[in-house]
ChimeraX commands (.cxc) that place a marker at each C-alpha (Angstrom):
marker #1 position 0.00,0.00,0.00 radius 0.5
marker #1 position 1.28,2.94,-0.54 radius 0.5
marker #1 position 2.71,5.37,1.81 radius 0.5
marker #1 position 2.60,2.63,4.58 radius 0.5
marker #1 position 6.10,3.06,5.29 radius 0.5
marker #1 position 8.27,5.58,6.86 radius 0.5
marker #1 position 8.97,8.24,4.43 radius 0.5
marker #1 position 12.54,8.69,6.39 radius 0.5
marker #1 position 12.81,4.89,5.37 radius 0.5
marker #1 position 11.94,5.08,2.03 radius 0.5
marker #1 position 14.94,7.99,0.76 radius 0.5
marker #1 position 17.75,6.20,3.08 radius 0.5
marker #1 position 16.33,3.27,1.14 radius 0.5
marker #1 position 15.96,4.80,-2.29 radius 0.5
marker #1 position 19.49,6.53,-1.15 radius 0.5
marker #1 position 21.01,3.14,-0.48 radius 0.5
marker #1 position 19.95,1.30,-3.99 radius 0.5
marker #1 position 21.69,4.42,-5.88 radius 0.5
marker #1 position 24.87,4.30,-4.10 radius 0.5
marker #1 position 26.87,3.13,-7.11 radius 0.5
marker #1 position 25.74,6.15,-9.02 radius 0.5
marker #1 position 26.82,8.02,-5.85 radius 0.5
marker #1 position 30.25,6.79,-5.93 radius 0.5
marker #1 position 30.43,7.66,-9.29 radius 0.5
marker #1 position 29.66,11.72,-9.46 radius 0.5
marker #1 position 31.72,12.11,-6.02 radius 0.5
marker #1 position 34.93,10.47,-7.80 radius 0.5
marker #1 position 33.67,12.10,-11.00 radius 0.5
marker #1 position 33.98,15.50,-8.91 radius 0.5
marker #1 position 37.35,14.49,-7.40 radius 0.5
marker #1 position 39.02,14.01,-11.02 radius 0.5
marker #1 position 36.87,16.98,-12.54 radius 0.5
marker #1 position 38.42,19.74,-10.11 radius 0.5
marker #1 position 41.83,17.86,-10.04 radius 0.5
marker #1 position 41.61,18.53,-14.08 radius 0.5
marker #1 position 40.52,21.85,-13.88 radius 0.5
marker #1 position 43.80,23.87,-14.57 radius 0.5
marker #1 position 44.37,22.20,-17.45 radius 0.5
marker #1 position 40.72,21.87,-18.85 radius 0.5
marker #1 position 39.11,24.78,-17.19 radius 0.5
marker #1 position 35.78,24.80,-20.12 radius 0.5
marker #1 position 35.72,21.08,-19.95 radius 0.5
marker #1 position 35.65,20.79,-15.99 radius 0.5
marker #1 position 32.98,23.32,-15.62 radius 0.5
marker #1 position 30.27,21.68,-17.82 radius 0.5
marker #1 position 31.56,18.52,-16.31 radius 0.5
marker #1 position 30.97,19.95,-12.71 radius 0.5
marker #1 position 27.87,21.13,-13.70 radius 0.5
marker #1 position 26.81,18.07,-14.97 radius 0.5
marker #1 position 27.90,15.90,-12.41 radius 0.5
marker #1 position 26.05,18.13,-9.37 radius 0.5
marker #1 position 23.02,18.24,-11.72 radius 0.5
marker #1 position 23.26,14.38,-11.68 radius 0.5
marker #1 position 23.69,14.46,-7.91 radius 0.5
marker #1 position 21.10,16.94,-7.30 radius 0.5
marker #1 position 18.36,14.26,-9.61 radius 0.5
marker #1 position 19.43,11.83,-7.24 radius 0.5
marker #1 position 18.70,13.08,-3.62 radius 0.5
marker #1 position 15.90,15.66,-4.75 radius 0.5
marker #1 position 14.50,12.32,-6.32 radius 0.5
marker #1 position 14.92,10.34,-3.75 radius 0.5
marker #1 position 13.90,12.64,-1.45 radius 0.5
marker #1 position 10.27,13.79,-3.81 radius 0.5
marker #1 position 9.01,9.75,-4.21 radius 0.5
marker #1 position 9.80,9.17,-0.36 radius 0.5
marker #1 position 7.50,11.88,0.62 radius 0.5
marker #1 position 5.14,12.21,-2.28 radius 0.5
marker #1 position 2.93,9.37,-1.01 radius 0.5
marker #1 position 2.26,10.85,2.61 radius 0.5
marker #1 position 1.60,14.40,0.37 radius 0.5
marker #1 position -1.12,12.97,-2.16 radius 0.5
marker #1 position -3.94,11.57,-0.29 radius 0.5
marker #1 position -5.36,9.43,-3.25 radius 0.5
marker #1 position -3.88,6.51,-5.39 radius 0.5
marker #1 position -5.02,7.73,-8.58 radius 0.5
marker #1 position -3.63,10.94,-8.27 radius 0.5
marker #1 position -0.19,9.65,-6.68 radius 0.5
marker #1 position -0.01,7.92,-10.42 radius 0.5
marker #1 position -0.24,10.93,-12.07 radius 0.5
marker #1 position 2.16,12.97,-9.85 radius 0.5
marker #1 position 4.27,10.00,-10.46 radius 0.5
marker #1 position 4.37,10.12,-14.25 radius 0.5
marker #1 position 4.83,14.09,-14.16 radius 0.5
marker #1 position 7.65,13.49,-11.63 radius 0.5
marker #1 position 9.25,10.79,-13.59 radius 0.5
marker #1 position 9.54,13.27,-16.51 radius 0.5
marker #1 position 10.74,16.00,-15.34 radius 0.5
marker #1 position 13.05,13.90,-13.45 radius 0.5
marker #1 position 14.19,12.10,-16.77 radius 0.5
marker #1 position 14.55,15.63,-18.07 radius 0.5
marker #1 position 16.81,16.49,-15.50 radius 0.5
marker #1 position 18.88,13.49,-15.87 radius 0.5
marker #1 position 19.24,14.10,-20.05 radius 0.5
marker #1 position 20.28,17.49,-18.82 radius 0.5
marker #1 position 23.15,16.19,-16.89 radius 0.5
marker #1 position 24.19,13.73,-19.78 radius 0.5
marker #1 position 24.08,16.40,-22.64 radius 0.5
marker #1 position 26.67,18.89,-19.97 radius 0.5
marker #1 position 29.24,15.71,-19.35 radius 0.5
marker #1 position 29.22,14.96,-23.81 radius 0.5
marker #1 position 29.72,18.77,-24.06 radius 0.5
marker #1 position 32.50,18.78,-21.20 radius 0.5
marker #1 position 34.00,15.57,-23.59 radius 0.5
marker #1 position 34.12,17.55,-26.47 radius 0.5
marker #1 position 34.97,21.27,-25.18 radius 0.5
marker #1 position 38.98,22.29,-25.17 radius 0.5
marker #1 position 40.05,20.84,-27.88 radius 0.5
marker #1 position 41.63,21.96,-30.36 radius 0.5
marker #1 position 40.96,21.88,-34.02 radius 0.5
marker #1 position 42.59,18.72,-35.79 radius 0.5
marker link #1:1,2 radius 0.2
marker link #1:2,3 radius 0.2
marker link #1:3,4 radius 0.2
marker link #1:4,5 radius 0.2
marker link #1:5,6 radius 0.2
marker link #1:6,7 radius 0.2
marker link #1:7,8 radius 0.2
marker link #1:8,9 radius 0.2
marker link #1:9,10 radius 0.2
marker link #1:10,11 radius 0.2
marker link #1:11,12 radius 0.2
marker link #1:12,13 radius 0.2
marker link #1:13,14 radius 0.2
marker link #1:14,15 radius 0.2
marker link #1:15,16 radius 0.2
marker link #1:16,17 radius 0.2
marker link #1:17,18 radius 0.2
marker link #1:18,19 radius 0.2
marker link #1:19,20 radius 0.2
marker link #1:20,21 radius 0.2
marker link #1:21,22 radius 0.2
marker link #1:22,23 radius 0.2
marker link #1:23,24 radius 0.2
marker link #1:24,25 radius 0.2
marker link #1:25,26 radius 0.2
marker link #1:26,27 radius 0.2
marker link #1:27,28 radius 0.2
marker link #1:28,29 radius 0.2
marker link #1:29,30 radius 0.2
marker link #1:30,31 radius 0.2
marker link #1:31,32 radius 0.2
marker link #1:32,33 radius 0.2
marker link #1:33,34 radius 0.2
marker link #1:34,35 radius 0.2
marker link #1:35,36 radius 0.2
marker link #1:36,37 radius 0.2
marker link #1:37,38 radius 0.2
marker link #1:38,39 radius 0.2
marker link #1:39,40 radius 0.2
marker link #1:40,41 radius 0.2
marker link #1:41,42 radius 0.2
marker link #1:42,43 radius 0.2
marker link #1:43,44 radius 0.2
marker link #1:44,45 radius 0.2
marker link #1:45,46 radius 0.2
marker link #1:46,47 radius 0.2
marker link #1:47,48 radius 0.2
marker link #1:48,49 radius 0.2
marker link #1:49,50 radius 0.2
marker link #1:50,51 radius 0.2
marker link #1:51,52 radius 0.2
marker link #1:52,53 radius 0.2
marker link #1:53,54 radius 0.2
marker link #1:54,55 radius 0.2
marker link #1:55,56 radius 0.2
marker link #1:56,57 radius 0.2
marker link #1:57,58 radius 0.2
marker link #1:58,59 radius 0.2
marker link #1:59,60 radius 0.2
marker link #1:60,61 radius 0.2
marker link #1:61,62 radius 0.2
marker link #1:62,63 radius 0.2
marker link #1:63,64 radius 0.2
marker link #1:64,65 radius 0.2
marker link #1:65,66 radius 0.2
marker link #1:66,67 radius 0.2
marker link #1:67,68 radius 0.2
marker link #1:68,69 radius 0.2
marker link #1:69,70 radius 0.2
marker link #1:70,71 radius 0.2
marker link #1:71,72 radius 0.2
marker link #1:72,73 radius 0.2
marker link #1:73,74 radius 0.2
marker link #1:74,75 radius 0.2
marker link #1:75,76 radius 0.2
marker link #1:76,77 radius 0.2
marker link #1:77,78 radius 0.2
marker link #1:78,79 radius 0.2
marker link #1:79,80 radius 0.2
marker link #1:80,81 radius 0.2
marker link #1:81,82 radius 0.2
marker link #1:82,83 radius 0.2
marker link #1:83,84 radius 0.2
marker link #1:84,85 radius 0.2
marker link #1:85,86 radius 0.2
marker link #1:86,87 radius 0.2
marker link #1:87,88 radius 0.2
marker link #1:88,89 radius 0.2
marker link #1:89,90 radius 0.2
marker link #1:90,91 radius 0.2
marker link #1:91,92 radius 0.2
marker link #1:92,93 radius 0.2
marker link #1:93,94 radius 0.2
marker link #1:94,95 radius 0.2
marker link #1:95,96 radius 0.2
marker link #1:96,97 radius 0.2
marker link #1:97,98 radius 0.2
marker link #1:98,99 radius 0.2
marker link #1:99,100 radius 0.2
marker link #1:100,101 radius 0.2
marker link #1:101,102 radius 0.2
marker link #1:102,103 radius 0.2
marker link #1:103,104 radius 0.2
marker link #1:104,105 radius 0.2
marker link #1:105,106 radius 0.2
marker link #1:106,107 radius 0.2
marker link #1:107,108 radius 0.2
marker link #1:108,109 radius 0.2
marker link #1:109,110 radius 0.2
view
């Protein structure tokens, strides 16, 4: 059922299964601002990208943890859901298209 749960529960537990993606943007930071003298463009869009990617993950975690105890029927939890889940995919393409622009930026021409 939902909201049964503890919503505290539900984002350490949401928290928990993205962990791997966690580990990811924090060593993605450490090697982004350890690169920055020497690719100052690249490391910004990748910094942005990466915190973009990090904010998707708690503020989603934290939105589908609390959005069941906020919606008092089913029906309209779905819909919240599916809005959510798109602007939450939204934010996530966001996040991929700065990291392929950090790839590509301070190069040279060939």
């Amino acid at each position: 059922m939902y909201g049964s749960g503890s919503p505290l529960l539900a984002f350490l537990s949401s928290i928990a299964r993205q962990l791997p993606e966690l580990a990811v943007i924090v060593v993605g930071f450490v090697v982004v601002l350890g690169r920055k003298p020497a690719h100052p463009k690249a490391s910004r869009l990748a910094a942005a990208g990466l915190a973009v990617a990090l904010a998707t993950c708690v503020v989603g975690a934290a939105f589908y943890a609390a959005a069941p105890a906020l919606v008092a029927r089913v029906g309209a939890l779905g819909a919240v859901y599916a809005v959510a889940g798109f602007a939450f995919s939204a934010l996530d393409a966001a996040a991929l298209g700065l990291l392929v622009a950090a790839v590509v930026a301070d190069r040279g021409p060939r």
